[in-house]
C-alpha positions, 0 to 999 in steps of 0.5 A, spaced: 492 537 474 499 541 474 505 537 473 508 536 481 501 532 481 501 528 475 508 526 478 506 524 485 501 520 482 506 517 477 510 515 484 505 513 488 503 508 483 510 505 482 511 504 490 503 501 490 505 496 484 512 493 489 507 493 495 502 489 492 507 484 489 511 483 495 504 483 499 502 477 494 508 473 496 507 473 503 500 471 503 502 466 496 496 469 492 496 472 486 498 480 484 490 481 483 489 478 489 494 482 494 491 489 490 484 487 492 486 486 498 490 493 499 485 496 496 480 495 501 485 497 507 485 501 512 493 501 511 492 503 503 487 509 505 493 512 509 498 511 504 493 515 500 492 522 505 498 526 506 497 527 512 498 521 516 505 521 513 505 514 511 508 515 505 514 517 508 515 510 510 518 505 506 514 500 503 517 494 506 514 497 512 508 499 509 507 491 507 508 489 514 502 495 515 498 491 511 499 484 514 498 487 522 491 490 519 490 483 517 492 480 523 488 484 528 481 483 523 481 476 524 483 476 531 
């Protein structure tokens, strides 16, 4: 893995921790929780492809990704 990569995950991996803990206070559960959660999303699949582009979004939106995926499972 070459530095440029190393860095992108380092990124990536800072933003998922300030996702995750602003997704835990809008659904009031714990940190762990809100990680499962995002983990097993649509949402988070997309944040990781660089080709949907979603990691160009900011990650207030990107939280509000995660809410409306949740949303639209439950019906």
């Amino acid at each position: 893995m070459n530095d440029d990569a190393i860095i992108k995950d380092i990124i990536l991996w800072q933003r998922i921790g300030y996702i995750v803990v602003r997704f835990s206070e809008r659904l009031n559960v714990s940190p762990e929780q809100a990680f499962d959660i995002f983990y097993e999303s649509d949402t988070c699949e997309r944040l990781h492809n660089p080709d949907t582009g979603l990691y160009l979004y900011g990650d207030l939106y990107i939280v509000d990704e995660v809410m409306r995926e949740l949303q639209d499972k439950q019906g």
